[in-house]
C-alpha positions in Angstrom: 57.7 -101.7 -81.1 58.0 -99.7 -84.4 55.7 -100.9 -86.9 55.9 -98.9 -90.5 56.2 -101.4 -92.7 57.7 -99.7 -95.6 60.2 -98.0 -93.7 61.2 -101.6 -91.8 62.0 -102.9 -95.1 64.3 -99.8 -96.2 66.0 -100.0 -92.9 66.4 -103.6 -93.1 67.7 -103.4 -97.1 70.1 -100.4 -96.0 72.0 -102.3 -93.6 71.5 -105.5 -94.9 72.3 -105.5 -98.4 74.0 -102.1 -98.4 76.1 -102.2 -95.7 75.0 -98.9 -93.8 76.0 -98.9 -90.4 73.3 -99.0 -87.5 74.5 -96.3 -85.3 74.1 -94.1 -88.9 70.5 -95.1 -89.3 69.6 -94.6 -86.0 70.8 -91.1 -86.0 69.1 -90.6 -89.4 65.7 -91.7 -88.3 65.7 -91.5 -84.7 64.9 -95.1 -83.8 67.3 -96.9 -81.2 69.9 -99.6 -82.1 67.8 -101.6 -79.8 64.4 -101.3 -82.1 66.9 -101.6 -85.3 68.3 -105.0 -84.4 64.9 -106.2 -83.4 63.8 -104.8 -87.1 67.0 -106.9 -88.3 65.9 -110.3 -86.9 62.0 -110.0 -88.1 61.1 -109.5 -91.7 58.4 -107.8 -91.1 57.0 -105.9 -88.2 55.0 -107.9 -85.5 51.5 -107.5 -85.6 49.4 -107.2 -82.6 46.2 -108.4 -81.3 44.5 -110.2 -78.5 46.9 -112.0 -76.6 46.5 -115.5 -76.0 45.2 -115.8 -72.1 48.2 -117.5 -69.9 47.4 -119.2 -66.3 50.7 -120.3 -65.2 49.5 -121.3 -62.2 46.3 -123.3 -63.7 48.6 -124.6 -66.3 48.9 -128.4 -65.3 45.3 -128.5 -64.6 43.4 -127.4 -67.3 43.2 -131.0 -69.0 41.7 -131.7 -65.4 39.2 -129.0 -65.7 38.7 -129.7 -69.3 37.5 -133.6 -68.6 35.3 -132.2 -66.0 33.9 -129.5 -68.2 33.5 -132.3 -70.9 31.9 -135.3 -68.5 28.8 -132.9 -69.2 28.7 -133.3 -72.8 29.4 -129.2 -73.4 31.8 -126.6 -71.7 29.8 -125.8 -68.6 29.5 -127.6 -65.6 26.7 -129.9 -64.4 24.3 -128.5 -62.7 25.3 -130.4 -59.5 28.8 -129.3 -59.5 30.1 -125.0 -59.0 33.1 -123.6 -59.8 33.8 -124.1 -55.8 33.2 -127.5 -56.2 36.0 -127.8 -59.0 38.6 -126.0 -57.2 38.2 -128.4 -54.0 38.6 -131.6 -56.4 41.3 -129.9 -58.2 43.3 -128.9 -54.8 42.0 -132.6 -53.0 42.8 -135.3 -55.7 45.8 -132.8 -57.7 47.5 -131.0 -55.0 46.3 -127.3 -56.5 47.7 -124.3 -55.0 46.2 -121.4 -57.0 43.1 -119.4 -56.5 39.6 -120.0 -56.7 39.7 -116.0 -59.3 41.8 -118.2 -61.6 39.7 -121.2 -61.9 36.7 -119.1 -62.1 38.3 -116.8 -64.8 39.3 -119.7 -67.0 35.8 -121.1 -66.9 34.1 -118.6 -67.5 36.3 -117.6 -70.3 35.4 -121.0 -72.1 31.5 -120.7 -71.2 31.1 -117.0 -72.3 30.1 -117.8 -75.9 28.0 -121.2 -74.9 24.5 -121.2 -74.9 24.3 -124.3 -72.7 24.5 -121.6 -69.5 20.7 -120.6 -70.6 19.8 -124.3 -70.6 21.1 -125.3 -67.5 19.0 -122.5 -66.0 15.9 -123.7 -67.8 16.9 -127.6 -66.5 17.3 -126.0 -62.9 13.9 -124.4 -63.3 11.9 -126.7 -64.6 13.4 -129.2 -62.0 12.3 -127.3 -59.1 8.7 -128.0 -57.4 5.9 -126.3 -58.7 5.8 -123.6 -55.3 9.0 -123.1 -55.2 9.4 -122.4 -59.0 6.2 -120.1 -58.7 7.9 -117.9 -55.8 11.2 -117.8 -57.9 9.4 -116.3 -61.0 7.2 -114.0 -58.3 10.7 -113.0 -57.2 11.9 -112.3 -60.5 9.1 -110.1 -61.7 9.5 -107.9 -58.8 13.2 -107.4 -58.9 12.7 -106.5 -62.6 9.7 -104.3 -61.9 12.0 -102.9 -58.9 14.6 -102.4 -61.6 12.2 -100.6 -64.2 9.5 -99.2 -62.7 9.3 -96.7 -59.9 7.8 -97.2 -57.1 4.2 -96.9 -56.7 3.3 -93.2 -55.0 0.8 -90.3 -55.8 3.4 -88.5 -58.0 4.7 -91.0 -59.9 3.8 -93.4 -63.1 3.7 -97.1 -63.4 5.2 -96.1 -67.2 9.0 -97.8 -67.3 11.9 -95.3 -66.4 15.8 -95.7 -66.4 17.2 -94.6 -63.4 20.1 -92.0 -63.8 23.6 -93.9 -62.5 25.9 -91.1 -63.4 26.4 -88.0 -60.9 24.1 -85.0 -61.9 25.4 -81.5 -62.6 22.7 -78.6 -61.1 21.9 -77.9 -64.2 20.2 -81.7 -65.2 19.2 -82.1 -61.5 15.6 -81.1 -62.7 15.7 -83.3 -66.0 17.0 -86.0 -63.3 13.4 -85.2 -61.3 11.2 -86.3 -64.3 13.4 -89.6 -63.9 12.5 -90.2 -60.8 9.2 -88.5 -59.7 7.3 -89.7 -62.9 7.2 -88.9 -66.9 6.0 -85.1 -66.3 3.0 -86.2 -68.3 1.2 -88.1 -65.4 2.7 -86.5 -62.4 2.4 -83.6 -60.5 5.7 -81.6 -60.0 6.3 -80.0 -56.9 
């Protein structure tokens, strides 16, 4: 929709207050009828931003989800309970018919900004047997060394590297070596 705000008001005074016809202004300044009655029933031009999301399926059921959400104390779920576990009450005791995506999305969309996520991990964690929490922090380290380190072999460096994601033109393809053979400084080139 047309948004110029000064010329929304001249528009709006012509025809209101002076009496011009429409189909004249709309000739004069290019804009269709159909934009100049929608400038005639708003004062001023709509502004626009984020739209509020809509489930129109989820609709009936977000005060369910909401006392769920809440029975923890916080907008997250207990650490028992998954998002799975939500939309099977939701479709057993309510008679649900949408999708697990729009359950998921609407949760998630309410958790993004909540730290609680971090401390349900930690709660998780620290409620797991000793072994077992061992092995998952073994596990960790290595995915993150997999992640950031390359590979131990003669030609390359324990040093951290970021892997190249993007394609490579010919040109970079040796730039893209140093990435992933070693720093240059501590390997030997072939």
């Amino acid at each position: 929709m047309y948004r110029d705000a000064k010329q929304w008001q001249r528009i709006r005074r012509n025809i209101l207050e002076n009496g011009v016809p429409k189909k004249r202004i709309s000739r004069e300044t290019s804009i269709s009828r159909r934009t100049i009655n929608k400038m005639l029933t708003h004062e001023h031009p709509p502004s626009y931003g984020p739209r509020r999301r809509r489930y129109p399926k989820l609709g009936p059921y977000i005060h369910r989800i909401n006392q769920l959400l809440l029975d923890n104390g916080s907008f997250s779920l207990s650490p028992d309970m998954t998002i799975q576990d939500v939309v099977h009450l939701l479709r057993r005791e309510e008679g649900f018919a949408g999708s697990y995506d729009s359950v998921r999305n609407y949760i998630r969309h309410l958790t993004r900004e909540d730290n609680t996520a971090w401390e349900r991990a930690y709660d998780l964690m620290i409620r797991l047997p000793k072994p077992s929490a061992i092995e998952f922090l073994q596990l960790l380290r290595e995915a993150i060394r997999q992640i950031l380190y390359l590979p131990k072999s003669s030609n390359s460096c324990a040093k951290p590297h970021v892997p190249v994601s993007r394609p490579i033109s010919p040109a970079a393809k040796g730039r893209a070596s140093l990435i992933w053979n070693g720093c240059g400084e501590c390997s030997k080139m072939k």
